[in-house]
LUMTORRO-189637 format. One record per residue: residue number from 1; chain; z, x, y of N, C-alpha, C in turn. Coordinates in Angstrom, 3 decimals, padded with zeros to 6 digits. Layout:
N
k | c | n_up | n_east | n_north | ca_up | ca_east | ca_north | c_up | c_east | c_north
NUM | A | Z | X | Y | Z | X | Y | Z | X | Y
...
//
This chain:
103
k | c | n_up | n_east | n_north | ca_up | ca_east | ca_north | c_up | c_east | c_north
1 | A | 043.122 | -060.450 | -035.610 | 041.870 | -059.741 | -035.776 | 041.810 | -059.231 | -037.217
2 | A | 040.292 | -059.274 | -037.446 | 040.876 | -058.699 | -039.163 | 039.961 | -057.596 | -039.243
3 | A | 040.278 | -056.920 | -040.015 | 039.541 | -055.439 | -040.452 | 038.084 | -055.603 | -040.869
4 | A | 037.109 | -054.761 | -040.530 | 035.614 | -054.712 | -040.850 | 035.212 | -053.359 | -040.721
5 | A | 034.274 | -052.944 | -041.310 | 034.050 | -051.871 | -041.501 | 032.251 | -051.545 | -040.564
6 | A | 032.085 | -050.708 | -040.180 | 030.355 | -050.494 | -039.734 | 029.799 | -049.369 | -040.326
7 | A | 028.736 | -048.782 | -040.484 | 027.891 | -047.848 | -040.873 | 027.421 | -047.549 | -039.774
8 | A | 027.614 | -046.587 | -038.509 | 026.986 | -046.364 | -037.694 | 025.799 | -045.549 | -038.328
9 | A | 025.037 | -045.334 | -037.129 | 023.297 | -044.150 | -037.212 | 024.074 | -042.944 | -036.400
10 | A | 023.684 | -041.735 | -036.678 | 024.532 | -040.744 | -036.177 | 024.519 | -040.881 | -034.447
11 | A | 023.628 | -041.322 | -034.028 | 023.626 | -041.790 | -032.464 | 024.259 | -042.540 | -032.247
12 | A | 024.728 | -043.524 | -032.940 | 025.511 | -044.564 | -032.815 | 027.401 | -043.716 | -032.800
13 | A | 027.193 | -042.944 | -033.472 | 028.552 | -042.096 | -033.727 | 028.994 | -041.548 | -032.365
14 | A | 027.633 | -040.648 | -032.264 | 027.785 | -039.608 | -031.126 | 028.152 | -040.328 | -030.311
15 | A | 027.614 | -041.474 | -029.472 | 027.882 | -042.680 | -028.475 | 029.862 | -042.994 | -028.550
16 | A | 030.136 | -043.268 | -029.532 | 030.873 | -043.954 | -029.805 | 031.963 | -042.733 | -029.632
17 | A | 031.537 | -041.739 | -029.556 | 032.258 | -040.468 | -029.680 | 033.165 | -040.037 | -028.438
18 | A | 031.925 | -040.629 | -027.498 | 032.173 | -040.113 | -026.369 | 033.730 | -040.334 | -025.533
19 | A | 034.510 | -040.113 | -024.826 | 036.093 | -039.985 | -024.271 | 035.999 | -041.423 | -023.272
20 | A | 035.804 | -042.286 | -023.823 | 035.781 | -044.085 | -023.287 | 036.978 | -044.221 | -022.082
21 | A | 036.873 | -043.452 | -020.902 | 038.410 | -043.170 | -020.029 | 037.855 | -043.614 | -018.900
22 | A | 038.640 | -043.729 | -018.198 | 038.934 | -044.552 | -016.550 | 037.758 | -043.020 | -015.765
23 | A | 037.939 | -041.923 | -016.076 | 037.161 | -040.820 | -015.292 | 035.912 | -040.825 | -015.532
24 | A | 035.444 | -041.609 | -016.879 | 033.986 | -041.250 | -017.396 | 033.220 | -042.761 | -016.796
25 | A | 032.329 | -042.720 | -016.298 | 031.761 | -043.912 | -015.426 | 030.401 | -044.540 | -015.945
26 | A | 030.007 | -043.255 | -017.220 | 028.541 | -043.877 | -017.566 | 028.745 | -043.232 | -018.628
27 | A | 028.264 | -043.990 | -019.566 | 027.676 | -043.747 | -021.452 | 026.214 | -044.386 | -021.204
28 | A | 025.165 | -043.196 | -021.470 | 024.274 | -044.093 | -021.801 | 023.891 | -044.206 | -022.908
29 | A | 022.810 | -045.149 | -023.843 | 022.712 | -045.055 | -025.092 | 020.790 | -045.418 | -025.123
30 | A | 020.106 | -044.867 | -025.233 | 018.529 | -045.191 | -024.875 | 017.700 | -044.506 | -026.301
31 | A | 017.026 | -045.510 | -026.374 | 016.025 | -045.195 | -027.553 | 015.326 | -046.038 | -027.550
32 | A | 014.318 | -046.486 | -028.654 | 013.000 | -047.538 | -029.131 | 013.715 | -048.941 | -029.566
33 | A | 012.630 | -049.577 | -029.362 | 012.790 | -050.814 | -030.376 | 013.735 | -050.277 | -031.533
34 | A | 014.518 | -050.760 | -031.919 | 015.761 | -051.150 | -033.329 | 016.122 | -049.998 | -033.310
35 | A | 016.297 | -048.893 | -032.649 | 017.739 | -048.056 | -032.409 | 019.074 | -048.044 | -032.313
36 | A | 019.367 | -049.640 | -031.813 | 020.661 | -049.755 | -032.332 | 021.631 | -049.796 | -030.605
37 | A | 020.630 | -050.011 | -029.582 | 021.198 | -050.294 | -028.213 | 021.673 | -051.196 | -027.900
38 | A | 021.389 | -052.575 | -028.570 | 022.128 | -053.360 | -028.174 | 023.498 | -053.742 | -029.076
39 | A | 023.496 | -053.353 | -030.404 | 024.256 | -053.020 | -031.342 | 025.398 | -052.529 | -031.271
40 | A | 025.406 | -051.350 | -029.803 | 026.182 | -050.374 | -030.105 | 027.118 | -050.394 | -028.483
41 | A | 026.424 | -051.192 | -027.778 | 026.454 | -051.974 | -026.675 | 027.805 | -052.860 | -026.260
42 | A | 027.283 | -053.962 | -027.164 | 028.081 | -055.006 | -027.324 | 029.232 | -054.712 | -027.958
43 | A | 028.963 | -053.788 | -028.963 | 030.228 | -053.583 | -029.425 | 031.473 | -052.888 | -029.270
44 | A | 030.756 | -051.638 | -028.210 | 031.579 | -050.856 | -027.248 | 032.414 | -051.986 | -025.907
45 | A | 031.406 | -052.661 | -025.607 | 031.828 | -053.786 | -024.219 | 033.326 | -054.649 | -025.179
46 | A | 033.049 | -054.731 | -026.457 | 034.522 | -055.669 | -026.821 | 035.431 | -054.957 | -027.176
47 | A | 035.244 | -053.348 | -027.904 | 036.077 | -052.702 | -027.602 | 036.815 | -052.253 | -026.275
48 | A | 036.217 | -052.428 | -025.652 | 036.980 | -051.312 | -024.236 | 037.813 | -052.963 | -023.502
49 | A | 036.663 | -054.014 | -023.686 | 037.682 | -055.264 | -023.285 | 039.439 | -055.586 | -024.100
50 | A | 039.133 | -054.931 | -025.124 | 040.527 | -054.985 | -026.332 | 041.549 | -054.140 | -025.717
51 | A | 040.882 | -053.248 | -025.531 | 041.826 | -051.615 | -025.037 | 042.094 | -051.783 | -023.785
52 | A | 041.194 | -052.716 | -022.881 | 042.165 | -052.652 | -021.418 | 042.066 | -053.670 | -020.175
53 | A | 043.152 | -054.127 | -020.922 | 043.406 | -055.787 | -020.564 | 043.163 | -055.809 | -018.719
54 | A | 042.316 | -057.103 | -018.931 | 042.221 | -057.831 | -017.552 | 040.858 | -056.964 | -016.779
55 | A | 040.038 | -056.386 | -017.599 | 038.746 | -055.730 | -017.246 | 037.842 | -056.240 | -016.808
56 | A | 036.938 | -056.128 | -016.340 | 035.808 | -057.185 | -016.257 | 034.161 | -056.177 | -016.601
57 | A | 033.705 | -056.633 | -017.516 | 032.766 | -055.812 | -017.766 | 031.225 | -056.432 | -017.554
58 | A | 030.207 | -056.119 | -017.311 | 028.787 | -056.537 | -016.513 | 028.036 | -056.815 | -017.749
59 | A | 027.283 | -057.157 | -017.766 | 025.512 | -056.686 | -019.127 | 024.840 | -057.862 | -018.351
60 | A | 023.625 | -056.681 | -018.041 | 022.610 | -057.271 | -017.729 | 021.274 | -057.118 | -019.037
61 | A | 020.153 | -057.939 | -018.908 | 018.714 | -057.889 | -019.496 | 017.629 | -058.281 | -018.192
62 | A | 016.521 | -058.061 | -018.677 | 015.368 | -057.828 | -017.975 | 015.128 | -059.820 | -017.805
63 | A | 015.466 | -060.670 | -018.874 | 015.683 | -062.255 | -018.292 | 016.552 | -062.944 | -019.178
64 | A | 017.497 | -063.910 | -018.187 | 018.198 | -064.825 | -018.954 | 018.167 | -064.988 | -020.341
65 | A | 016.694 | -065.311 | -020.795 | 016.526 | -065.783 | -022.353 | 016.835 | -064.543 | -023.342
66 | A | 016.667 | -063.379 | -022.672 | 016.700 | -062.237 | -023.485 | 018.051 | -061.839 | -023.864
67 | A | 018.802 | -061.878 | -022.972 | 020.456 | -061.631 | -022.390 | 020.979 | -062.719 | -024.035
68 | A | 020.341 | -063.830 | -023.507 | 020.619 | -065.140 | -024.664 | 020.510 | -064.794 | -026.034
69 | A | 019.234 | -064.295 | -026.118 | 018.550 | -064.514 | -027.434 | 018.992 | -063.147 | -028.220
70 | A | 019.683 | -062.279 | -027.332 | 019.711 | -061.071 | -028.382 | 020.859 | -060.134 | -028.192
71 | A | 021.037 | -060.381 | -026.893 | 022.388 | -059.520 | -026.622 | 024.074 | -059.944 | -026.465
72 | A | 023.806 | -062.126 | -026.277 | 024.829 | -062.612 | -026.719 | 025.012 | -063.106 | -028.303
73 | A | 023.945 | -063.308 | -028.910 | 023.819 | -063.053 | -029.771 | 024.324 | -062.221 | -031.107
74 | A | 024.346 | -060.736 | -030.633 | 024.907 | -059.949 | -031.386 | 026.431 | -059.270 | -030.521
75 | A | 026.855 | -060.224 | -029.253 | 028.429 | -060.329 | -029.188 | 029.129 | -061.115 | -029.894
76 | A | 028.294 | -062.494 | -030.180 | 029.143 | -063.752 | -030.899 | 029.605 | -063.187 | -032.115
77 | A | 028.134 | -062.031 | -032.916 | 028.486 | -062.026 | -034.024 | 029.611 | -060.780 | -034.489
78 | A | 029.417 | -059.663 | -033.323 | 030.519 | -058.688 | -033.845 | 032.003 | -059.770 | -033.381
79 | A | 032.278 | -060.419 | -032.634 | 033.028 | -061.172 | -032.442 | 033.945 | -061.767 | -033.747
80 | A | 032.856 | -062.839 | -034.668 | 032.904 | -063.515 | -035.647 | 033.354 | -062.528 | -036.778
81 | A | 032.802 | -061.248 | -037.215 | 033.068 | -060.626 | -037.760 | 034.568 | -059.408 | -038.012
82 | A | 034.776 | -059.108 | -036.652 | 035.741 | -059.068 | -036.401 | 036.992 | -059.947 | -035.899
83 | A | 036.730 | -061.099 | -036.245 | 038.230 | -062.512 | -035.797 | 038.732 | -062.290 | -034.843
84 | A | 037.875 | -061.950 | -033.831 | 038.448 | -061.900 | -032.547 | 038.789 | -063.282 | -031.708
85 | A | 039.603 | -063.887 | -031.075 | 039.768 | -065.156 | -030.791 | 039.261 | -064.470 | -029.258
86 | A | 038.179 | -065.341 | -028.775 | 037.644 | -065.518 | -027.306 | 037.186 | -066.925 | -027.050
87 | A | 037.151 | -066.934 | -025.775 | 036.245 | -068.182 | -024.828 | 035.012 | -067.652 | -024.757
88 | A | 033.934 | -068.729 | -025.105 | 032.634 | -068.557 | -024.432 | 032.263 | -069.596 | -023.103
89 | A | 032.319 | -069.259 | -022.134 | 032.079 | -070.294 | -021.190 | 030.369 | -070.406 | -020.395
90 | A | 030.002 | -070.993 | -021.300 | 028.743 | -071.242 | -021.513 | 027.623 | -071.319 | -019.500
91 | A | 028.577 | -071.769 | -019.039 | 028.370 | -072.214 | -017.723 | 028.262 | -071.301 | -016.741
92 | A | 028.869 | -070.331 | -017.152 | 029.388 | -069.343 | -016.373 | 028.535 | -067.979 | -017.038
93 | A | 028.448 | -068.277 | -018.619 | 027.485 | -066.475 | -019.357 | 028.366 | -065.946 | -019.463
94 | A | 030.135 | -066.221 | -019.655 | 031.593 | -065.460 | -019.584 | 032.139 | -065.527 | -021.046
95 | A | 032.624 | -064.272 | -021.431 | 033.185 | -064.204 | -022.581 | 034.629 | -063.752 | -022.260
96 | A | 036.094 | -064.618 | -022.791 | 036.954 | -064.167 | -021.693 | 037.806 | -064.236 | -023.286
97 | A | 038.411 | -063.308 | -022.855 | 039.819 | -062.791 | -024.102 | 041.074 | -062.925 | -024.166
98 | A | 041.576 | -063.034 | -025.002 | 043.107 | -063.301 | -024.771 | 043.744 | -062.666 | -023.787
99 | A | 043.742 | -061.343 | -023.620 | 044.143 | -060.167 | -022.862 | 043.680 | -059.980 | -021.126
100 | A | 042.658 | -061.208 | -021.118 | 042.554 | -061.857 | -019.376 | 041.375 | -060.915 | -019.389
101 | A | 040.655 | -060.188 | -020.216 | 039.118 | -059.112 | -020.309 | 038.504 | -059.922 | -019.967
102 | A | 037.317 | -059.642 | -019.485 | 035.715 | -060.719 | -019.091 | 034.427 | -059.976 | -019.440
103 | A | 033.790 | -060.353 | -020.001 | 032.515 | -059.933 | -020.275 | 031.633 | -061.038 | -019.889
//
């Protein structure tokens, strides 16, 4: 994996802030168009897949194409950016990690 740096939005902080533990069951993160939800999303879902192997984590959208067009989208790319080695199994909508994680 290689080092990258982000500029969060202070919501993006606060989010990110929050105690990411087996007791806490919901983060939510809600705002407008380009707030930074799906941004902050995806990138929490590959963190917590890193931190705790053999997870299986959900994401839904309102339709397939959307899920496609914007929210795998900006997994491939924090992915790419961070050199994370994963499977995309296209067939399935599964992003699976060295560490046996599933998204």
């Amino acid at each position: 994996m290689t080092e990258c740096e982000y500029k969060l939005l202070p919501a993006q902080r606060q989010f990110f802030e929050i105690p990411h533990e087996y007791d806490t069951d919901v983060a939510l993160y809600q705002g407008g168009y380009g707030s930074g939800k799906t941004f902050s999303g995806s990138l929490l879902g590959i963190l917590l897949a890193l931190r705790y192997p053999k997870i299986r984590g959900l994401v839904g959208a309102q339709t397939v194409a959307l899920l496609r067009d914007t929210t795998l989208a900006t997994y491939l790319e924090h992915l790419d950016k961070m050199g994370i080695q994963f499977v995309y199994k296209k067939a399935e909508n599964k992003l699976e990690f060295e560490n046996g994680s599933e998204i």
